[in-house]
N, C-alpha and C positions, 0 to 999 in steps of 0.2 A: 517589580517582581521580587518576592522574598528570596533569601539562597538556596531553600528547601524546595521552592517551587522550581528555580532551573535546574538544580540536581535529579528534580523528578524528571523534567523534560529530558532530561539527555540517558533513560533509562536503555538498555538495552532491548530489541525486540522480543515482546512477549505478549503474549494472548491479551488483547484489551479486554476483548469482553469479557473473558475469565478472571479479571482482577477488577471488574465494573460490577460483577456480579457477587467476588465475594464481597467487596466491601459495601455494596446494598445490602447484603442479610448478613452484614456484620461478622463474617468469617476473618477468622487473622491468614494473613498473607508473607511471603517471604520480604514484602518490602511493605512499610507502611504510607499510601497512598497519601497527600495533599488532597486539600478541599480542588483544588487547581487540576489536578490530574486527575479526578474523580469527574469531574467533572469534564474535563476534556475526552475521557475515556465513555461517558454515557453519551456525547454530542458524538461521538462515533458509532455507538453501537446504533442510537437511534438516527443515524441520517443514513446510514448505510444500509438500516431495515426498513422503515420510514421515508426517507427521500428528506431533504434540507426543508421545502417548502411545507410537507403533510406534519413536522418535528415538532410543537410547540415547546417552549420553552420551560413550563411545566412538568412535562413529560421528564426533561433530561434533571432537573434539580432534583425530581422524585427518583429517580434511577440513581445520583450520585449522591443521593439522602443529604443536601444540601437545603435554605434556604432558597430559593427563585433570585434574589438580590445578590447572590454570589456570584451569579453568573455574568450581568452587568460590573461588577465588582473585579472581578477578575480578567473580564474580556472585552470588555464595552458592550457588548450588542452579541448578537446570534450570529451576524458574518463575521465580527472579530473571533467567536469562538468555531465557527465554520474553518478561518483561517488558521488558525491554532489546531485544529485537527489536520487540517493538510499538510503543515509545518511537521506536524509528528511524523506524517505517516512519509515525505523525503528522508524525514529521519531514518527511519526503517531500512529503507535502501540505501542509504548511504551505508549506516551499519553493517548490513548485509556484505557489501563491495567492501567492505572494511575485513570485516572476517574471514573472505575470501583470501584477500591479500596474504591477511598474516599466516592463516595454511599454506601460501604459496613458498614453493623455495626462493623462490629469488624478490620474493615480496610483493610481484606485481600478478596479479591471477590471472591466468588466461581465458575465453571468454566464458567456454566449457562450465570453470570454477567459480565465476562468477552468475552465470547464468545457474545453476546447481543454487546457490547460496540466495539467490532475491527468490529460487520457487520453495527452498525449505521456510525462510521467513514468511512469503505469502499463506504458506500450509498451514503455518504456524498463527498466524493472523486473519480466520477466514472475511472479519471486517472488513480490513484491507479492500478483500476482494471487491463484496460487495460493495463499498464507497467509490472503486474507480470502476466499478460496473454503471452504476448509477452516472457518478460523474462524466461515463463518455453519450449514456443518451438524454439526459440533462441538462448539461453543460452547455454554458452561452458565452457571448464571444467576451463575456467580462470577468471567465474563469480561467483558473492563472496553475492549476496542477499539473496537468497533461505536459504544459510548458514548462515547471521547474524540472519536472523528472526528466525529459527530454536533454534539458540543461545540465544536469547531473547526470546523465547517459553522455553527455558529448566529454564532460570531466573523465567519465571515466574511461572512453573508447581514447582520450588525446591520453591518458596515463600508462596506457595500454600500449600506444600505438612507442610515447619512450621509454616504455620498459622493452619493446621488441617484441611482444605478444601477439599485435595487430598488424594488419600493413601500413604503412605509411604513402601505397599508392593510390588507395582506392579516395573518394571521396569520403569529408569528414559526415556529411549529410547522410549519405548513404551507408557508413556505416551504424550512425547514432538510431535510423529508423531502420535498419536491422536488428539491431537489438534490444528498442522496443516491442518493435512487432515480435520478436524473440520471446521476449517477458511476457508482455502482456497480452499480444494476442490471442490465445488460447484461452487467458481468461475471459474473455468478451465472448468469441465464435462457441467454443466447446461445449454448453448449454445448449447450442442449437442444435449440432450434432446430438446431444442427446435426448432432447425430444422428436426431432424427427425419429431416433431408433424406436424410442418409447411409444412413437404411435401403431408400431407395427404390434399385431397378435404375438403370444407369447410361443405359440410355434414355431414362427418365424426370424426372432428375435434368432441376433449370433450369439456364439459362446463368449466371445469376449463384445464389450462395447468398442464399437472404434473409438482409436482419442487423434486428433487433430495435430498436422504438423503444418507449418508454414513458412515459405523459404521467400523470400525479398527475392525480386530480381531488378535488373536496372538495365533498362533500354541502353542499346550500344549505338552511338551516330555511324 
């Protein structure tokens, strides 16, 4: 990989498909995009809208106004560029817990700050969403996301737990699927909450829509 292409990868989080799209109609941009991240940026927009399987490979070279052979070229195959979006998108969350940090006075965020910080980047990426929406009703036992972020959730529940933030009594398990379920659950359920509201008549519809909270609990022996 060129130097220009890992400098791209390690961009800070920002709207893929807003920089997939201008560099398809040829719009200038605050950073000038790589054939590599143009194209990692269209295998996201289209698996995320699309699904991995329905995506042909066509689609995304025309989306990052690439040659088709670039893609092989730069990623070997459609799952090596499959993996390369996933690799991005832990990137994001890491970033996120990273940014948190550095706001934090004492450097380590507590979880509040950190929870705050992966939902402004999700806001900020509504891709994102969609790709780990897909990826949790999709997803077979030879996909490997759900388990980096998981991994990267226990980094940062044990960084948490010695900066003083967390407890150190509770279980490491039980905190790390607390604060997925934290992150992400809302993304997955809260759709369904809103169609079921949607089906109701518009008289009856509330003033506000509910939005979805969910709290882990853990059987006591």
């Amino acid at each position: 990989m060129a130097a220009d292409d890992r400098s791209e990868d390690m961009d800070v989080p920002m709207n893929a498909e807003r920089k997939s799209r201008n560099a398809d109609a040829g719009e200038s941009s605050a950073i000038d995009l790589t054939s590599r991240a143009r194209i990692r940026n269209a295998g996201l927009h289209q698996f995320a809208t699309t699904g991995f399987a329905g995506t042909p490979l066509r689609a995304i070279a025309s989306e990052a106004g690439v040659a088709i052979g670039l893609i092989s070229h730069h990623f070997g195959s459609k799952d090596g560029l499959r993996a390369a979006v996933e690799s991005w998108i832990v990137d994001q969350f890491a970033a996120a817990i990273t940014e948190a940090d550095a706001a934090a006075p004492d450097s380590v965020a507590d979880t509040a700050g950190r929870d705050a910080a992966v939902a402004q980047m999700l806001k900020a990426n509504p891709l994102i969403v969609g790709y780990l929406r897909r990826e949790l009703l999709e997803g077979s036992a030879g996909r490997t996301l759900i388990t980096r972020l998981a991994r990267l959730s226990l980094q940062s529940v044990d960084s948490m737990r010695s900066g003083g933030v967390a407890s150190t009594d509770r279980s490491r398990v039980d905190q790390v699927v607390t604060v997925m379920i934290r992150q992400l659950g809302k993304l997955f359920l809260q759709p369904l909450v809103d169609q079921v509201i949607d089906s109701f008549s518009a008289d009856e519809l509330p003033a506000a829509k509910p939005e979805l909270t969910i709290t882990v609990r853990t059987p006591q022996n």
